[in-house]
N, C-alpha and C positions, 0 to 999 in steps of 0.2 A: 645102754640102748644102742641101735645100730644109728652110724651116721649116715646112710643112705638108703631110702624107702620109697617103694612103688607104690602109686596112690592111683587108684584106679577110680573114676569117674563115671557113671552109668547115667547118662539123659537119654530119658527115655517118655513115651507117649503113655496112656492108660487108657483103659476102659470101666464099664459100670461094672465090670466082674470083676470080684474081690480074687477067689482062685486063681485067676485070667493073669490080674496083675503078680499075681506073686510069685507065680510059675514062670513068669516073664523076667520077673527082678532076680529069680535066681539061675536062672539058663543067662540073664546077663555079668552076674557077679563070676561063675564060671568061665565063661569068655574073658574076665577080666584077669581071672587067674592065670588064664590059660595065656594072658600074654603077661603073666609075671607081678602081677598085683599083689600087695601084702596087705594091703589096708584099702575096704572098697567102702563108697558112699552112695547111697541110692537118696533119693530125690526125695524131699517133705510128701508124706502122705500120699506112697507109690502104691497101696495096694486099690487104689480108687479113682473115680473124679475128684477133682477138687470140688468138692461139694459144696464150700462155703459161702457159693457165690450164691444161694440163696437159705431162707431161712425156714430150712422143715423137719420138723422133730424126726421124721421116719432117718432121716441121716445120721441119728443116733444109734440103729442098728447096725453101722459100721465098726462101730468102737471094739474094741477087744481089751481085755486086761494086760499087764507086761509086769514080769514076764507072762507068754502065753502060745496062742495056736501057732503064730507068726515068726514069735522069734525062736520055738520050739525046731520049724522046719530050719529058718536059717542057722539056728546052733550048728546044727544036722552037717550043713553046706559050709559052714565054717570050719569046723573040723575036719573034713576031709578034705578041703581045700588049703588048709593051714594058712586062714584070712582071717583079719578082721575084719568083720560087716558092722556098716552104720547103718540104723534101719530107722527114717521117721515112721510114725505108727501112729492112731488114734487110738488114744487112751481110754477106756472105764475104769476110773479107780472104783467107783461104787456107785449104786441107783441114786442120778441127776449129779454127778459130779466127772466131770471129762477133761480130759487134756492132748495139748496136742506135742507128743512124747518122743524123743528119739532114744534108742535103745542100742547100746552097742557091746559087741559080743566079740570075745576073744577068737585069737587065733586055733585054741585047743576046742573050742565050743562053747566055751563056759560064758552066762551074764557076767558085766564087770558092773551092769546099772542102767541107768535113763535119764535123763535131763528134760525137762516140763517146758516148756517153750514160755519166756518169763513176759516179753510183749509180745500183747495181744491187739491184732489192729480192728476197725470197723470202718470200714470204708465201702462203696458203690463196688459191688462183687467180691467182696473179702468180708464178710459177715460174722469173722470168727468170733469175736465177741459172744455169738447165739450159741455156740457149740465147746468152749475154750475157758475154762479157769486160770487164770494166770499161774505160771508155775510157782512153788513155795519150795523147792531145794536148791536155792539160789544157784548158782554157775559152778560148772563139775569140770575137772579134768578127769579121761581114764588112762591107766598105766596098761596098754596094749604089749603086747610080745613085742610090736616091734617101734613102737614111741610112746610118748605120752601124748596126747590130743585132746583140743577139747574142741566141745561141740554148742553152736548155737543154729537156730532156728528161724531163716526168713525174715519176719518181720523185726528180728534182734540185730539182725546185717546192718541197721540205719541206727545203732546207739554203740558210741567210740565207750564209752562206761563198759558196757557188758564185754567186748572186745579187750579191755584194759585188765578188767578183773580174772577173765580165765586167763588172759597170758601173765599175770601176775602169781597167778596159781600154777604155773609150771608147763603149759601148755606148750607143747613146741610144734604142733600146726594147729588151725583155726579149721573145721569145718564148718558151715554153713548147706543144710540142705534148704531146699526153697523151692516155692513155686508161684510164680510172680510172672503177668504176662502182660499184653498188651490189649485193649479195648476194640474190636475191631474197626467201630468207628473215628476211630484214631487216625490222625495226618502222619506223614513220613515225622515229619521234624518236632513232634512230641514224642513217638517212640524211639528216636535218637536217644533227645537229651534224656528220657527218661532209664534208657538203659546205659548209660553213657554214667549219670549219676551213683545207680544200684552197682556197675562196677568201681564205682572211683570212689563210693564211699567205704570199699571192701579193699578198696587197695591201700585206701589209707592206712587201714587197722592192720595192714601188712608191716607199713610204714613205720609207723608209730611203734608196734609194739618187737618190731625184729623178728617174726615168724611169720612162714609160709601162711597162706592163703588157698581153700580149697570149697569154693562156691557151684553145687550143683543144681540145677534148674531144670525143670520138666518141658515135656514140647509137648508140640501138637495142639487141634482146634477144640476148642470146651465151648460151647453156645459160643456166647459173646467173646469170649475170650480167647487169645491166641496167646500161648505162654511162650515166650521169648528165645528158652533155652540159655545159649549163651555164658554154657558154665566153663570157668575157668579156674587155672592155678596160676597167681602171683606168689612169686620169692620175698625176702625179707624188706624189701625196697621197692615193693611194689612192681614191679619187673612180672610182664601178663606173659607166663612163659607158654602156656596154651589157653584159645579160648574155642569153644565150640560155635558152630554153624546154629541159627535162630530158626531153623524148623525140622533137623536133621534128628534120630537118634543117634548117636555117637558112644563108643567107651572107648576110654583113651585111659592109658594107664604111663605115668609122669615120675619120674626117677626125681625122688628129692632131694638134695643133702642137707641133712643137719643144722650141718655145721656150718652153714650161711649165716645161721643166727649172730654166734658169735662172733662173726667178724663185721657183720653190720652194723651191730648192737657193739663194737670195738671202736669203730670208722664213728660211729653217729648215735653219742652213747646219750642217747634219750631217756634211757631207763634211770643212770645212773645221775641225770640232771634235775632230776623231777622235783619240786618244792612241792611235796606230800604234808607239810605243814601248814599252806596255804590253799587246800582243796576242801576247808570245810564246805563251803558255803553251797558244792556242787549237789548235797544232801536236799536243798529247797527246790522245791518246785518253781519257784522262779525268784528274781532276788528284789525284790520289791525295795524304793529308795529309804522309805518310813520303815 
């Protein structure tokens, strides 16, 4: 594999047109190449609103199979572009069964797979729950033209486990697509800390586990919600080498090396300290005294 890769980053806004958005995400993934991107990431469920913020079956009409219509056009763009695209997607695996799916496709065009987004939150405008089967292909790495990557999903950003498990699997960047915003009823100094948190729990699992870091976030105004933006790449050390502007669309494509890993993971060899003989217990749900 190459020790140095362009990762190109698309925050970007959406509307209620599926076409709209996805003609959008690939006139951006273009731009991305066009400034030298090898590996591009577009945002958790670009081709729509975020629709989860409430709970109505008709939002079921979004869904698509994968592979399918979506990552059919992106193959298309991948190939001639000689990129890998990361595409979150809603999922139809079949009638009443849905997922929220990211699907990534090589630099020749070809599917290499999908990853099911493993937690699922519910919470006051994140209702995914109503729409979302928890994923059952546990954590993937894929072997791209130009690294191996893995990929989690938004609400999986806030668990050091899932972070731990695909960099143990060979992962040498972390994606994270997402789309996580702010309440508009919200004070200055809760949307701080709250974004303040969503990066620093992402930089830890930079930290921790010795590879980059590559978190993309959507903008713009949704009803009640204002999504934050504010996607960025941290290095092996947590090091925020770029972060995006909170209401801007932005593509910024980030020169990565490698070979950070192992000299981090050299200097602050956490990996190789680990008592893995002593991590039964993190299998309970909680560790009750009795």
């Amino acid at each position: 594999m190459k020790q140095n890769v362009k990762v190109g980053l698309v925050q970007m806004s959406c509307t209620a047109a599926k076409e709209e958005n996805l003609a959008k995400a690939i006139s951006k993934v273009r731009e991305a190449a066009e400034k030298g991107a090898e590996i591009v990431c577009l945002q958790e469920l670009f081709t729509s609103l975020y629709f989860c913020d409430v709970e109505d079956y008709d939002n079921f009409l979004l869904a698509e199979s994968i592979p399918g219509p979506s990552t059919a056009s992106l193959s298309e763009v991948a190939k001639e572009l000689n990129v890998v695209i990361i595409a979150s997607l809603f999922e139809k695996r079949t009638q009443g069964l849905y997922h929220n799916t990211t699907a990534v496709i090589d630099a020749d065009g070809s599917y290499l797979g999908k990853y099911r987004k493993m937690h699922i939150p519910d919470d006051p405008g994140y209702y995914e729950k109503f729409y979302f089967t928890p994923g059952d292909m546990g954590y993937k790495v894929f072997k791209t033209r130009y690294a191996t990557i893995g990929v989690l999903i938004c609400w999986d950003q806030w668990y050091p486990e899932a972070a731990r498990i695909t960099s143990l699997m060979g992962a040498e960047i972390l994606f994270f697509p997402t789309a996580i915003g702010w309440a508009s009823s919200q004070d200055v100094g809760t949307n701080t800390e709250q974004y303040n948190a969503w990066q620093t729990i992402q930089r830890s699992h930079a930290v921790a586990n010795g590879v980059h870091v590559v978190s993309v976030n959507r903008v713009g105004d949704e009803g009640p919600m204002k999504f934050w933006g504010g996607s960025f790449v941290a290095n092996p050390f947590g090091t925020v080498l770029y972060q995006a502007s909170h209401q801007d669309e932005e593509i910024h494509v980030e020169d990565i090396d490698l070979s950070k890993s192992d000299r981090y993971r050299t200097h602050w060899p956490f990996l190789r300290d680990r008592r893995i003989d002593s991590y039964g217990p993190i299998t309970k749900r909680y560790i009750d005294e009795d």
